[in-house]
C-alpha positions as CSV (number, residue, x, y, z in Angstrom):
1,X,5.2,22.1,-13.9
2,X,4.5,19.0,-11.7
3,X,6.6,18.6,-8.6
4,X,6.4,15.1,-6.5
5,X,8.4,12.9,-4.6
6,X,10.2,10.3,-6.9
7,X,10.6,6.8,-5.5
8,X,10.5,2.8,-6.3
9,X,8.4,0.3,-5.9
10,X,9.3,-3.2,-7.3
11,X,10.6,-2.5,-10.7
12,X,8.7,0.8,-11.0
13,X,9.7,4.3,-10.7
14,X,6.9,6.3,-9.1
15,X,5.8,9.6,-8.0
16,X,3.8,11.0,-5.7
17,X,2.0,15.0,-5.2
18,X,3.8,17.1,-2.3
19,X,0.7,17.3,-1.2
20,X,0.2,13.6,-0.5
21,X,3.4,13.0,0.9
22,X,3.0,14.8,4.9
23,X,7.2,13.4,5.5
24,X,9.9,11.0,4.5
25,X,11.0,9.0,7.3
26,X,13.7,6.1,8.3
27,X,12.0,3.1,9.0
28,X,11.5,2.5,12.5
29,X,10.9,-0.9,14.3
30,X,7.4,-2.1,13.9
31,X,5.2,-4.1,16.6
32,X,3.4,-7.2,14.7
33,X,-0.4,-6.8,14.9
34,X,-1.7,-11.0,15.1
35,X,-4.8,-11.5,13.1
36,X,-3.3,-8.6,10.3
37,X,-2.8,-9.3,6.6
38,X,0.3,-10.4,5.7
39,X,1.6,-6.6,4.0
40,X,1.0,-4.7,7.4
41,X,4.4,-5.4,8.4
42,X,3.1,-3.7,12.1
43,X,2.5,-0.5,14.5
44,X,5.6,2.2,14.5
45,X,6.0,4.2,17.6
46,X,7.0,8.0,15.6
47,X,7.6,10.6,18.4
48,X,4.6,9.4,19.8
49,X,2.3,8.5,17.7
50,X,1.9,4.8,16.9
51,X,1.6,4.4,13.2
52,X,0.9,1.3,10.7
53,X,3.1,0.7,8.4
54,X,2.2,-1.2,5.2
55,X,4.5,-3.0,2.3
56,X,3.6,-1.2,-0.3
57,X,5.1,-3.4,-2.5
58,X,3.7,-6.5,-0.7
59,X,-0.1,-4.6,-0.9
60,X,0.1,-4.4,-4.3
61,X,2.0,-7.4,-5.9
62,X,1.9,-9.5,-3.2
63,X,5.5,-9.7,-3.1
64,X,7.8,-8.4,0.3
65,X,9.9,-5.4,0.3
66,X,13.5,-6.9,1.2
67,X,14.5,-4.9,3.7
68,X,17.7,-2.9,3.9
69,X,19.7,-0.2,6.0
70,X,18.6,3.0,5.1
71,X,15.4,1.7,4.5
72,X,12.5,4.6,4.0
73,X,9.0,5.1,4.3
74,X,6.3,8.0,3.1
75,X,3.8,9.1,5.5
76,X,0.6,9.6,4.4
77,X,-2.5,10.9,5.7
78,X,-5.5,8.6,5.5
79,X,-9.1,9.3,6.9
80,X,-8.7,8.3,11.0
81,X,-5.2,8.6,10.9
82,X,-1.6,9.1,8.8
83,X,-0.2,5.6,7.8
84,X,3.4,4.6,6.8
85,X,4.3,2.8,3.1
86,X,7.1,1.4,3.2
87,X,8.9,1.4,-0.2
88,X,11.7,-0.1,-1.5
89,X,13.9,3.4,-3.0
90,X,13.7,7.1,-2.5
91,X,15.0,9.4,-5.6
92,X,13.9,12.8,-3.6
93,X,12.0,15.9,-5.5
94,X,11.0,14.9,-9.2
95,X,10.3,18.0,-11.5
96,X,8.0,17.1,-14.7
97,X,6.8,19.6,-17.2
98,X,4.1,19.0,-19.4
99,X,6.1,18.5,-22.6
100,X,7.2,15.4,-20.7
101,X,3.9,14.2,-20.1
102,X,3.7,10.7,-22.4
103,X,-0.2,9.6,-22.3
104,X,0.3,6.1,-23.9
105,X,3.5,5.4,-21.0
106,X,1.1,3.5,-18.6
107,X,-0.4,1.3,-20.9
108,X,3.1,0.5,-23.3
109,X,5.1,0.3,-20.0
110,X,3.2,-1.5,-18.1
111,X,3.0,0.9,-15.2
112,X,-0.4,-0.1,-14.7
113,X,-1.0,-3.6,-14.9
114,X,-2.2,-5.3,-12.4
115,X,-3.2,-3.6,-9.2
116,X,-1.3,-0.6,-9.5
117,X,-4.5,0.2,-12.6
118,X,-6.3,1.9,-10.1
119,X,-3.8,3.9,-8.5
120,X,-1.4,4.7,-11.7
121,X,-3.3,7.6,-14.1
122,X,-0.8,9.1,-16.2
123,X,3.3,9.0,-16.7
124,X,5.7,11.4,-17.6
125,X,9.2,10.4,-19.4
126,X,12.1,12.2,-18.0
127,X,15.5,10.8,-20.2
128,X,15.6,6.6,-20.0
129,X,13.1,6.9,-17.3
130,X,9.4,6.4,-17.1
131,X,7.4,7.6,-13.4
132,X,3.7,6.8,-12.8
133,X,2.2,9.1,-10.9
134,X,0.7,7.1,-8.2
135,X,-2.6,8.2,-5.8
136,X,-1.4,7.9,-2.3
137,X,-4.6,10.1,-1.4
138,X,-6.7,7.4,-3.6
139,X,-4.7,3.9,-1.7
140,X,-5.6,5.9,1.6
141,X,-9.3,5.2,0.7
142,X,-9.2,1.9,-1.0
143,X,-11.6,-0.2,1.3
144,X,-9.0,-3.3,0.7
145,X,-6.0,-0.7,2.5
146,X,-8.2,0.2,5.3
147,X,-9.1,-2.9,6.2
148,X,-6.0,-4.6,7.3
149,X,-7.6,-7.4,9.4
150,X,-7.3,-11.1,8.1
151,X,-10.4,-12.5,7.1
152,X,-10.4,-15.4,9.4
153,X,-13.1,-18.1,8.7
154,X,-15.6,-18.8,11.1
155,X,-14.6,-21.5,13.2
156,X,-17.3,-24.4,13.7
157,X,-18.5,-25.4,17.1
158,X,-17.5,-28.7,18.3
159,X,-20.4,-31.4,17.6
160,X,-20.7,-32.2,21.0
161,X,-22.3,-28.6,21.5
162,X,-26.1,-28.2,21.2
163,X,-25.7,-25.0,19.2
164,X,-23.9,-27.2,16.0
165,X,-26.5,-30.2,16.6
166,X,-29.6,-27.5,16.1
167,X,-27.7,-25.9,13.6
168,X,-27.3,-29.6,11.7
169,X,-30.8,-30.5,12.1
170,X,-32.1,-27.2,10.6
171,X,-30.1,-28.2,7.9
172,X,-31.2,-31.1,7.6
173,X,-34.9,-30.0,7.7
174,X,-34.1,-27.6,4.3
C-alpha cells in the first residue's frame, strides 16, 4: 500500500510520499524578491521562518496558479532550507495499492509530458482518476528550482568609458 498526499496541479491529479510532504499550509502573504524568476511568487514569513514560495504550476508549465481563498501550499524540505509550492487543489491522504498501479498511465495520459517527465515516474488509477506520483524530494534538487535568480544580461558599459573602448579595440585586433 502507497499512502501520499493527493493534490492538483493544472489539469493533473498528483501525489506526493508522506515523507516528502513536512505540512500543508494556508497560503500566507508573500514579499516579492526583485531580480527573481517570474514562478517565485516571494518570501513567506511562517511562525518565523521566512520561506520561498514557488508556483508550482508556473515552474513547470509556465502558466500562473489563479489564486483563490482557501488557497494551499506543501512544504517541502530542500537542501539549505524547506520551500513552499504553491498548488492549485488539495484532495488530502490518497491510499493506492499495487493492484492499482497502471505502468503505461504516464505515457497514455500524458502525465508526463513536458517538464513534469522528470519528476512524474509511475501512476496509479483509482476509479475515473489517474495520479502521478510526483518527486518533491527530486524538484527540491533540480538545479533550475534552486536557482531562482533571473538571469539578467550583462549590461554594457557606456562608450564613453575607457573599459568599453579597450574592450572594442581588442576586438577589433582579433
Amino acid at each position: 500500500m502507497w499512502r501520499g498526499v493527493g493534490y492538483r496541479v493544472g489539469s493533473r491529479r498528483l501525489a506526493s510520499s508522506f515523507d516528502e510532504v513536512l505540512e500543508i499550509l494556508p497560503l500566507p502573504q508573500a514579499t516579492p524578491v526583485p531580480g527573481a524568476q517570474p514562478w517565485l511568487l516571494g518570501l513567506a514569513n511562517v511562525r518565523g521562518n521566512l520561506l520561498p514560495v514557488v508556483d508550482l504550476k508556473h515552474f513547470l508549465e509556465g502558466e500562473r496558479t489563479v489564486l483563490h481563498e482557501g488557497q494551499r501550499m506543501l512544504l517541502v524540505r530542500q537542501p539549505g532550507g524547506d520551500v513552499a509550492v504553491l498548488i492549485d487543489e488539495l484532495f488530502g491522504q490518497r491510499s493506492f495499492n499495487e493492484s492499482q498501479l497502471d505502468p503505461e498511465a504516464v505515457r497514455a495520459t500524458g502525465l508526463g509530458e513536458g517538464r513534469y517527465s522528470y519528476f512524474i515516474d509511475q501512476a496509479y488509477r483509482l476509479g475515473e482518476h489517474t495520479w502521478g506520483v510526483f518527486s518533491l524530494d527530486r524538484l527540491a534538487r533540480t538545479p533550475e528550482f534552486r536557482h531562482a535568480a533571473l538571469d539578467t544580461p550583462r549590461l554594457e558599459r557606456p562608450a564613453t568609458e575607457n573599459h568599453a573602448s579597450t574592450e572594442i579595440e581588442v576586438d577589433h585586433e582579433h
